[in-house]
Biopython code that builds the backbone (N, CA, C, O; Angstrom):
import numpy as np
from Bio.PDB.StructureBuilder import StructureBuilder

atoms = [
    (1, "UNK", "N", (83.388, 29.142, 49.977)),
    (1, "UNK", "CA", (82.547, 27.966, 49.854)),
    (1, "UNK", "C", (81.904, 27.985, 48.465)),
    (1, "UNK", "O", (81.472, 29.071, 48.078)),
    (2, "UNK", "N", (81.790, 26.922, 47.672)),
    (2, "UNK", "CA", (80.775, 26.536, 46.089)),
    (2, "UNK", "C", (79.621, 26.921, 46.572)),
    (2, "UNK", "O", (79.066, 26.751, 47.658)),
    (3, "UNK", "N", (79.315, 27.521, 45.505)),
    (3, "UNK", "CA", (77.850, 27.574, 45.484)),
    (3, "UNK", "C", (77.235, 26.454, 44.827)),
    (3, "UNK", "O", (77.674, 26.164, 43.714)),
    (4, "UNK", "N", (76.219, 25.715, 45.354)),
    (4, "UNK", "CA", (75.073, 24.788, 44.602)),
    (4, "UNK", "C", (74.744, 25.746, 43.147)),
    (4, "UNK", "O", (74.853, 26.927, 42.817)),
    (5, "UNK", "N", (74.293, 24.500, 42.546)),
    (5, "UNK", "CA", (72.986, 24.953, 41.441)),
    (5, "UNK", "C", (71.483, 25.279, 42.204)),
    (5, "UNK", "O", (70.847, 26.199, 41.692)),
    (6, "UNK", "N", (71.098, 24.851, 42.945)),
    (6, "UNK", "CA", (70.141, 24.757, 43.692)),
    (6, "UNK", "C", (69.145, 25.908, 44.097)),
    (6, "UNK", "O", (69.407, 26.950, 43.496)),
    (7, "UNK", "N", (68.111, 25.996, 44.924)),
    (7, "UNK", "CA", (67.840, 27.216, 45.217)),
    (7, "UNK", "C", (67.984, 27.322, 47.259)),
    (7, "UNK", "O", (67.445, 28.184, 47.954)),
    (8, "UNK", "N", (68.868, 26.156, 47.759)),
    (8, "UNK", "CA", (69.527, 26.355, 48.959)),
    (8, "UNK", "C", (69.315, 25.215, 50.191)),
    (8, "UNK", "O", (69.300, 25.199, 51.422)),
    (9, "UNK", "N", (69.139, 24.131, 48.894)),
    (9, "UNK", "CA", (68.923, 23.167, 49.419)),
    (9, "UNK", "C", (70.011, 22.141, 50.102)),
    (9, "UNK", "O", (69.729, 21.206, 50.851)),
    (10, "UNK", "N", (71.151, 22.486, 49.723)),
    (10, "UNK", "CA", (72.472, 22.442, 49.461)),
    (10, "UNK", "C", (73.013, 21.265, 48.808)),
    (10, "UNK", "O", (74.186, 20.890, 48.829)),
    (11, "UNK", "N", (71.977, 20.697, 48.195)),
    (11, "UNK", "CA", (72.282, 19.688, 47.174)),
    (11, "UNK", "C", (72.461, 20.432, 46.295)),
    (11, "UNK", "O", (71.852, 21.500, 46.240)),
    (12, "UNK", "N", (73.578, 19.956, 45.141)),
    (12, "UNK", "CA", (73.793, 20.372, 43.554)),
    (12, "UNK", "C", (72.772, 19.516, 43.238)),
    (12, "UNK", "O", (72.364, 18.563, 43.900)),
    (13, "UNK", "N", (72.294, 20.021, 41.919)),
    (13, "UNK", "CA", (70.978, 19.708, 41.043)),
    (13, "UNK", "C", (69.881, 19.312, 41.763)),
    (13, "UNK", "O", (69.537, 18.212, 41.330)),
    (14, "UNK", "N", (69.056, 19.730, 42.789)),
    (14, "UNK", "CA", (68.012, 20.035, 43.412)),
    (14, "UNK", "C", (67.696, 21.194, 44.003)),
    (14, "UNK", "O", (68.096, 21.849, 44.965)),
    (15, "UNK", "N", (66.645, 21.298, 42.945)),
    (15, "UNK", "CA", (66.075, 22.218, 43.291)),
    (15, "UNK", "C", (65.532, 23.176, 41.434)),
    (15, "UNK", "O", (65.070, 22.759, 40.371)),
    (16, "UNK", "N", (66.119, 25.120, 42.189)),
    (16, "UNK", "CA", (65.426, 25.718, 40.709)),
    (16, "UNK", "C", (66.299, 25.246, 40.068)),
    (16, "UNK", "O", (65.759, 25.046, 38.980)),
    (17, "UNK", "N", (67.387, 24.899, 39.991)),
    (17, "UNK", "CA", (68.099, 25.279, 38.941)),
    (17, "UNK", "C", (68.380, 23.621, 38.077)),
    (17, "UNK", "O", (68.999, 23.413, 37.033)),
    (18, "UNK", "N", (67.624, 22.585, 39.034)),
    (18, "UNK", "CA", (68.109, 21.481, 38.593)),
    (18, "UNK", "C", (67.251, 21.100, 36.705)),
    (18, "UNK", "O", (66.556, 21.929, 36.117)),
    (19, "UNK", "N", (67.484, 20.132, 36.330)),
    (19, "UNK", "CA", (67.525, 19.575, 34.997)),
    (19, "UNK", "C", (66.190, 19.071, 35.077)),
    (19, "UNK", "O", (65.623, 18.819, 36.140)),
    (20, "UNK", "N", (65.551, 18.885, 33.608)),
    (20, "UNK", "CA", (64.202, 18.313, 33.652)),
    (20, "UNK", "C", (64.662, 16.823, 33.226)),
    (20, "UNK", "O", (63.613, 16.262, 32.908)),
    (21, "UNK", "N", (65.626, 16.010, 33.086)),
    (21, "UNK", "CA", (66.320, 14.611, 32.500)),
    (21, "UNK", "C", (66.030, 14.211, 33.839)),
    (21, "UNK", "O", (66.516, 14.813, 34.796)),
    (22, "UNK", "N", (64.962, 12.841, 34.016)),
    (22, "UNK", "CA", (64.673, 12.330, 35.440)),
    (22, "UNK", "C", (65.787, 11.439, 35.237)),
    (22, "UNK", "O", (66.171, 11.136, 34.108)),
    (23, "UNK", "N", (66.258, 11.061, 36.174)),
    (23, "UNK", "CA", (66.807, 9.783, 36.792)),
    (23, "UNK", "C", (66.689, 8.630, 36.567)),
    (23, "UNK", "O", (65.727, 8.314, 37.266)),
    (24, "UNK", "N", (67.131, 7.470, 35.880)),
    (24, "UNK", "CA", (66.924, 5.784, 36.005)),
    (24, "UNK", "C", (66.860, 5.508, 36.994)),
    (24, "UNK", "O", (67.651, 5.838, 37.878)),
    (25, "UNK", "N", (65.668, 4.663, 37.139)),
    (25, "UNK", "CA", (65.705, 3.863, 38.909)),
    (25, "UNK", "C", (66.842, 2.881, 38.751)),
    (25, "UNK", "O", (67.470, 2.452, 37.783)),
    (26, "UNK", "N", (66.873, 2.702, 39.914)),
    (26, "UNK", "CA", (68.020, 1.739, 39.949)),
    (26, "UNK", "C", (67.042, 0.446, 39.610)),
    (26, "UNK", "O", (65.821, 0.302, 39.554)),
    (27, "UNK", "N", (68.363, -0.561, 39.381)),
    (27, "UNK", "CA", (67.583, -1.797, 39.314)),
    (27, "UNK", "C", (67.009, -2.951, 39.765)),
    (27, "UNK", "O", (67.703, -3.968, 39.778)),
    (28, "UNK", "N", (65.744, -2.995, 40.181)),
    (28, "UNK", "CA", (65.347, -3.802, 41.479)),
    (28, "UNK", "C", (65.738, -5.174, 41.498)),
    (28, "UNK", "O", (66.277, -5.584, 40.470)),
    (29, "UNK", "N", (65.563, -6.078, 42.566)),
    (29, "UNK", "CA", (65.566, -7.621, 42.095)),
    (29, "UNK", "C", (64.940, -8.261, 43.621)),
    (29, "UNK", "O", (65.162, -9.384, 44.072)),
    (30, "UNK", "N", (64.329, -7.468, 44.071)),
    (30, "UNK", "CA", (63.315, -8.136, 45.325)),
    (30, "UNK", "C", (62.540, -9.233, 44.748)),
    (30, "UNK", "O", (62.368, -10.305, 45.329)),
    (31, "UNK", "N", (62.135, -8.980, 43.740)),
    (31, "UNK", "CA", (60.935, -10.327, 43.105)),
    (31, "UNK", "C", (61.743, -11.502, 42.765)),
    (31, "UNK", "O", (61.365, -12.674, 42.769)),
    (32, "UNK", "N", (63.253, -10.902, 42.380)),
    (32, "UNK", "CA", (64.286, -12.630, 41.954)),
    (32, "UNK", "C", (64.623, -13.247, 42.967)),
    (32, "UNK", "O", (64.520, -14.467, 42.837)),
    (33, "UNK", "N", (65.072, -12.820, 44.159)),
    (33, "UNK", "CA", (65.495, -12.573, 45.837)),
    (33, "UNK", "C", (64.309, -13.818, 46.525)),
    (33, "UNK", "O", (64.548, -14.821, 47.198)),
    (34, "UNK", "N", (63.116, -13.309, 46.080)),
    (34, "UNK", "CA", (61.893, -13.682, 46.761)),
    (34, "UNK", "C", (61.585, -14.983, 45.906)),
    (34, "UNK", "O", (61.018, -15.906, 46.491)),
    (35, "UNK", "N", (61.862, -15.105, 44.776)),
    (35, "UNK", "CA", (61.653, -16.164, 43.723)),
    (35, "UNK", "C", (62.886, -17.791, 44.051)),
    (35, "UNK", "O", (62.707, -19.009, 44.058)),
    (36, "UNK", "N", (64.007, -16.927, 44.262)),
    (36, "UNK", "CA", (65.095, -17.765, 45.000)),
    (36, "UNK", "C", (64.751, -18.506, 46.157)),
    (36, "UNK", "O", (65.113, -19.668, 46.344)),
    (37, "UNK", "N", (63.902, -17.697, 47.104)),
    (37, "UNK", "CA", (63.672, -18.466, 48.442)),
    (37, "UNK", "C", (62.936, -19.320, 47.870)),
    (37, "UNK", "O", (63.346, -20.481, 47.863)),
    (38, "UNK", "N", (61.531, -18.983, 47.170)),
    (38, "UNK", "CA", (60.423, -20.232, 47.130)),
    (38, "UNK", "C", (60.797, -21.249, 46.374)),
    (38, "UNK", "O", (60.281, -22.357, 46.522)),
    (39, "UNK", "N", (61.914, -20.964, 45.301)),
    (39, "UNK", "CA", (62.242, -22.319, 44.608)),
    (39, "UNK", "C", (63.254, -23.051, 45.357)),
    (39, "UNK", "O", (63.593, -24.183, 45.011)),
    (40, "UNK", "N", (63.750, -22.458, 46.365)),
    (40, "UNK", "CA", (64.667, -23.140, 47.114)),
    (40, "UNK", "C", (64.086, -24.039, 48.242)),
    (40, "UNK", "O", (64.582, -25.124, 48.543)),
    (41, "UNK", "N", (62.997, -23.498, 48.840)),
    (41, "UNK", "CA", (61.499, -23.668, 49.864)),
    (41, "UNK", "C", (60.774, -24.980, 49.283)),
    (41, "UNK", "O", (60.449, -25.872, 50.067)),
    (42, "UNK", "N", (60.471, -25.118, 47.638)),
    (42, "UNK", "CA", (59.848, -25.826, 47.353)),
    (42, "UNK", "C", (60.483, -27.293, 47.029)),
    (42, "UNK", "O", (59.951, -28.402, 47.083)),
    (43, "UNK", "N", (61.818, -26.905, 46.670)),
    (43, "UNK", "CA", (62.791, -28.020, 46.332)),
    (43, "UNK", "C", (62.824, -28.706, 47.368)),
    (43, "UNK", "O", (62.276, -29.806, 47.429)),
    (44, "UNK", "N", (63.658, -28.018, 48.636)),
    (44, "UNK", "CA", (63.740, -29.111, 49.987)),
    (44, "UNK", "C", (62.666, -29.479, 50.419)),
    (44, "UNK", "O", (62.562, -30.439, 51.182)),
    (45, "UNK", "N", (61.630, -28.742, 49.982)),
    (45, "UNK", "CA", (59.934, -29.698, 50.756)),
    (45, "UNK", "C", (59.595, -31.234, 49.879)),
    (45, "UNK", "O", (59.149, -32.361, 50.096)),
    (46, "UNK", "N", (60.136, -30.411, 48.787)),
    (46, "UNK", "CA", (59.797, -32.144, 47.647)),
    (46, "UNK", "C", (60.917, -33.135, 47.771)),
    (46, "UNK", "O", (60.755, -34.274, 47.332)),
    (47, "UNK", "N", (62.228, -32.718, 48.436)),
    (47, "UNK", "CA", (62.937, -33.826, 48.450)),
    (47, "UNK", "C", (62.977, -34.396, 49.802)),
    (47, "UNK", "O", (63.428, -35.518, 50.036)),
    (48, "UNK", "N", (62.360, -33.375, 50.942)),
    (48, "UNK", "CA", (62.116, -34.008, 52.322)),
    (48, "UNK", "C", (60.768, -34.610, 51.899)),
    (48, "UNK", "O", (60.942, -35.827, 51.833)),
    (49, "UNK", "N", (59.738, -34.355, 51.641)),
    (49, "UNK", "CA", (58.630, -35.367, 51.690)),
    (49, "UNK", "C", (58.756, -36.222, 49.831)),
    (49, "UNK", "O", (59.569, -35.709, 49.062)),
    (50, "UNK", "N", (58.237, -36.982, 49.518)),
    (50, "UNK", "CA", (58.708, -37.891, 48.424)),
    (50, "UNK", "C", (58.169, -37.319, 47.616)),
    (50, "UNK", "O", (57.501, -38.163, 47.018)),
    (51, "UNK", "N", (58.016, -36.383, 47.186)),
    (51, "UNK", "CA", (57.218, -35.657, 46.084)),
    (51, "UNK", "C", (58.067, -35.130, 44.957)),
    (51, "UNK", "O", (58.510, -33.981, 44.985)),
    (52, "UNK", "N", (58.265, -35.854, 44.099)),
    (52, "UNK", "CA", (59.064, -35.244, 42.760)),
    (52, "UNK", "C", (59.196, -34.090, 41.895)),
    (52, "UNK", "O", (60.080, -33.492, 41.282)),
    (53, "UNK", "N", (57.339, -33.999, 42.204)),
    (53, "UNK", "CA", (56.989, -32.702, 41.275)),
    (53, "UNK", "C", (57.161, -32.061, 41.950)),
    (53, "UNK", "O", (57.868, -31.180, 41.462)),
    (54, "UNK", "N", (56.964, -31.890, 42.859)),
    (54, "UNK", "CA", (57.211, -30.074, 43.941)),
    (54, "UNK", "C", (58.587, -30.037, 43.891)),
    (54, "UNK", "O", (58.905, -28.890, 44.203)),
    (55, "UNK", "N", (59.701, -30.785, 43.628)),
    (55, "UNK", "CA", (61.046, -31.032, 43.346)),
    (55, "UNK", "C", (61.665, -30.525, 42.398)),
    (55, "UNK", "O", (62.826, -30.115, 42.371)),
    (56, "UNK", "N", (60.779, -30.549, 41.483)),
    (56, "UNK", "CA", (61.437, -30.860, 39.933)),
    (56, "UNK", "C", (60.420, -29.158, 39.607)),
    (56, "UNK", "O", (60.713, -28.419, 38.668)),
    (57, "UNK", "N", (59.654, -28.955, 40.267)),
    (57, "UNK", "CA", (59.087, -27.306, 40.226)),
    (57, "UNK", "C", (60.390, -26.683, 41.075)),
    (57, "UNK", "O", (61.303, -26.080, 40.511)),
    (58, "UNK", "N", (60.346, -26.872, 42.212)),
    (58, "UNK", "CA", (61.379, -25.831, 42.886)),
    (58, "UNK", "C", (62.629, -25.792, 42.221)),
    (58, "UNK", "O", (62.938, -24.628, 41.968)),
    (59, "UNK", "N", (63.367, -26.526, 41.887)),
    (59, "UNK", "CA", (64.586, -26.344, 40.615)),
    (59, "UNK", "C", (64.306, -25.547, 39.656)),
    (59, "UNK", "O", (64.966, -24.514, 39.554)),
    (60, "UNK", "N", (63.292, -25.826, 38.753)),
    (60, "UNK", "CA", (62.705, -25.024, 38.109)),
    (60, "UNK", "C", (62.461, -23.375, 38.330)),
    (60, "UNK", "O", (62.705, -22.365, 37.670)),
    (61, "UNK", "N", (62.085, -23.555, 39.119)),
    (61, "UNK", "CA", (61.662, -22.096, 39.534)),
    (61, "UNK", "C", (62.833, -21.164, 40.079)),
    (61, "UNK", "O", (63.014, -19.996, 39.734)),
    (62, "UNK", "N", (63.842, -22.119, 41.285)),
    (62, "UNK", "CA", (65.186, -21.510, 41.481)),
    (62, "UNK", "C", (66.014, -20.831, 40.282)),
    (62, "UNK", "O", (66.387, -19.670, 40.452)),
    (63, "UNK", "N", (66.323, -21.487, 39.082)),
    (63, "UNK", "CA", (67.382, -21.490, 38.419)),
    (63, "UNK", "C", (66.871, -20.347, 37.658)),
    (63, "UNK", "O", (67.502, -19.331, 37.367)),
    (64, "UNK", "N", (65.479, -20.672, 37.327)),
    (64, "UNK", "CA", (64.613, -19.171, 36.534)),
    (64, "UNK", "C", (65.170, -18.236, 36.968)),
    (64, "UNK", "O", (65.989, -17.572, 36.332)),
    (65, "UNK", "N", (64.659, -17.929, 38.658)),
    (65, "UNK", "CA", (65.061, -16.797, 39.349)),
    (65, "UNK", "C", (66.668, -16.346, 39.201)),
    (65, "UNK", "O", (67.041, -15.339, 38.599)),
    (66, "UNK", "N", (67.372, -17.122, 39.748)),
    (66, "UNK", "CA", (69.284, -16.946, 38.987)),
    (66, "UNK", "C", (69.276, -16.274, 38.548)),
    (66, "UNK", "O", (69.607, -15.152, 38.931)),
    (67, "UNK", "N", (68.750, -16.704, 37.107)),
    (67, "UNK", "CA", (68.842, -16.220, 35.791)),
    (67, "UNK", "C", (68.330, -14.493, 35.821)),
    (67, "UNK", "O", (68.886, -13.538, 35.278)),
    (68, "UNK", "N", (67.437, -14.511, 36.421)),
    (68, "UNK", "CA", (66.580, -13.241, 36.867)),
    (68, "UNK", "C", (67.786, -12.576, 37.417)),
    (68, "UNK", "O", (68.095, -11.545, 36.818)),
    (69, "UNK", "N", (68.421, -12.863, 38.257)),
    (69, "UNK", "CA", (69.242, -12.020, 38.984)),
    (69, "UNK", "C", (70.718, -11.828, 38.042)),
    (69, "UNK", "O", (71.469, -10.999, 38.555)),
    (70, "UNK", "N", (71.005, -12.167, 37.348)),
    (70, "UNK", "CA", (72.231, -12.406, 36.796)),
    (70, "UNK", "C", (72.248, -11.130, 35.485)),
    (70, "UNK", "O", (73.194, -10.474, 35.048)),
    (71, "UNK", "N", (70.711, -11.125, 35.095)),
    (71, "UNK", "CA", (70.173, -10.340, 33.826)),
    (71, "UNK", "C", (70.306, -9.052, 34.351)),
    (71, "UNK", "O", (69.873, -8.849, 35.485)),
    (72, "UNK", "N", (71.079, -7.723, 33.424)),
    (72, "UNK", "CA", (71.121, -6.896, 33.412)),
    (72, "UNK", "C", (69.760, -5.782, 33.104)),
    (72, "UNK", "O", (69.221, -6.382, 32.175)),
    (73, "UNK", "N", (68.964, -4.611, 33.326)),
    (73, "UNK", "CA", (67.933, -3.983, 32.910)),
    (73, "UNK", "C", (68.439, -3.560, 31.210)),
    (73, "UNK", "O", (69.355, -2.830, 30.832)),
    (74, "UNK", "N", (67.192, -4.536, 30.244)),
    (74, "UNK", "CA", (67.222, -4.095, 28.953)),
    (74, "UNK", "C", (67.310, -2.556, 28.555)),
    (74, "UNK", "O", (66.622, -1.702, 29.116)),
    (75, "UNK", "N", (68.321, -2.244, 27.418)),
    (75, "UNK", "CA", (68.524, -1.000, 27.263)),
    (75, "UNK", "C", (68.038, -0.745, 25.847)),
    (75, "UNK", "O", (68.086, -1.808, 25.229)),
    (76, "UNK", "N", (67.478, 0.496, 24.909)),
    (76, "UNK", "CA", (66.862, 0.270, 24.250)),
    (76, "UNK", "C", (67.426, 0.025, 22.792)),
    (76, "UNK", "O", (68.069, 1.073, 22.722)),
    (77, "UNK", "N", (67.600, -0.445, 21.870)),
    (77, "UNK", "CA", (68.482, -0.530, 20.703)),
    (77, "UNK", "C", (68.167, 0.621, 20.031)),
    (77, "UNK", "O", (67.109, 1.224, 19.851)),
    (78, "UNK", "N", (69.232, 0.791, 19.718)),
    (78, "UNK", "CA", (69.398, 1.686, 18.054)),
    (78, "UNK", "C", (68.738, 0.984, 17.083)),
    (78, "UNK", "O", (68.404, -0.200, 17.130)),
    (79, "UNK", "N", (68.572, 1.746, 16.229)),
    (79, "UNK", "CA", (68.230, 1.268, 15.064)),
    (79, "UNK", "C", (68.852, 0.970, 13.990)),
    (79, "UNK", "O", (69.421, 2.009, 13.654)),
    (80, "UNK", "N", (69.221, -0.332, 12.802)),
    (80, "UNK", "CA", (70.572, -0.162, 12.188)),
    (80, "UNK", "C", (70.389, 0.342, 11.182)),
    (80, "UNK", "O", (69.357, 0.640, 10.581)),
    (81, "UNK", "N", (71.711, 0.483, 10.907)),
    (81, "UNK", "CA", (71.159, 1.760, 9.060)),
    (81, "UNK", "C", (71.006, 0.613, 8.160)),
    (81, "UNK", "O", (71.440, -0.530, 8.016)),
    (82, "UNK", "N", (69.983, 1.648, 7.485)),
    (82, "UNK", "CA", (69.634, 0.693, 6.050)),
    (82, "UNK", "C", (70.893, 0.724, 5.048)),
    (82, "UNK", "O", (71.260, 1.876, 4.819)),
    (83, "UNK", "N", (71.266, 0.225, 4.724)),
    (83, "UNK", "CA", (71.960, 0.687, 3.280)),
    (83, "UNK", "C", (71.378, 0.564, 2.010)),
    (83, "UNK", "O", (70.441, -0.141, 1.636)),
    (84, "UNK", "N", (72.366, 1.682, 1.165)),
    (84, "UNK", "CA", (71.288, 2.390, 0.490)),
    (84, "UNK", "C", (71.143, 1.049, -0.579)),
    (84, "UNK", "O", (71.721, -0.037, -0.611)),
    (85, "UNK", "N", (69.896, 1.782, -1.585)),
    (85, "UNK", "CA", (69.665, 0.208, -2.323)),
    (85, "UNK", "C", (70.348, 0.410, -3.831)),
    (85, "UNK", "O", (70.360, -0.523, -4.633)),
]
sb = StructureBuilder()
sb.init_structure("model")
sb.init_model(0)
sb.init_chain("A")
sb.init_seg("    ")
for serial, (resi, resn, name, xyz) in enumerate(atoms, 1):
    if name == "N":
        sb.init_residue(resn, " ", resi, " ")
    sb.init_atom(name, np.array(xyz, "f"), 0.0, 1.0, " ", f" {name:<3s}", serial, name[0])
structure = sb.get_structure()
C-alpha cells in the first residue's frame, strides 16, 4: 500500500507533511444565481402589473447578473517589460 504525505490522515497533502501554498476557493456565483431570480421576479411583476420601470429595472438587473455569471474570477497581471530607453 502508498504511503500518504500526511501524518495518517490518509489524505495526501493533509496534514505534517502538507504545503504552506493555501488553496484558491473555488468560484462562487450564489449572489449572480440570486441576482437572476430578482431581475427575473421584477421583470414579470412590471410586465404583469403596468409598470414600466420595475420592467425596464428587472431587465436591467437580469442581464447584469448573466454577465456576472458568464465572467471568469480576475487573475492578477504581470507586469510588462519596459524597454530599454
Amino acid at each position: 500500500m502508498p504511503r500518504s504525505d500526511d501524518a495518517g490522515t490518509g489524505r495526501p497533502g493533509v496534514g505534517a507533511g502538507a504545503s504552506a501554498v493555501p488553496r484558491p476557493r473555488p468560484y462562487r456565483r450564489a449572489g449572480a444565481w440570486l441576482a437572476v431570480a430578482l431581475g427575473l421576479w421584477a421583470a414579470v411583476a412590471g410586465a404583469t402589473l403596468p409598470n414600466g420601470l420595475v420592467l425596464a429595472a428587472g431587465l436591467v438587473v437580469a442581464a447584469l447578473a448573466v454577465n456576472r455569471l458568464g465572467a471568469e474570477p480576475r487573475t492578477p497581471r504581470r507586469a510588462k517589460p519596459m524597454a530599454p530607453p
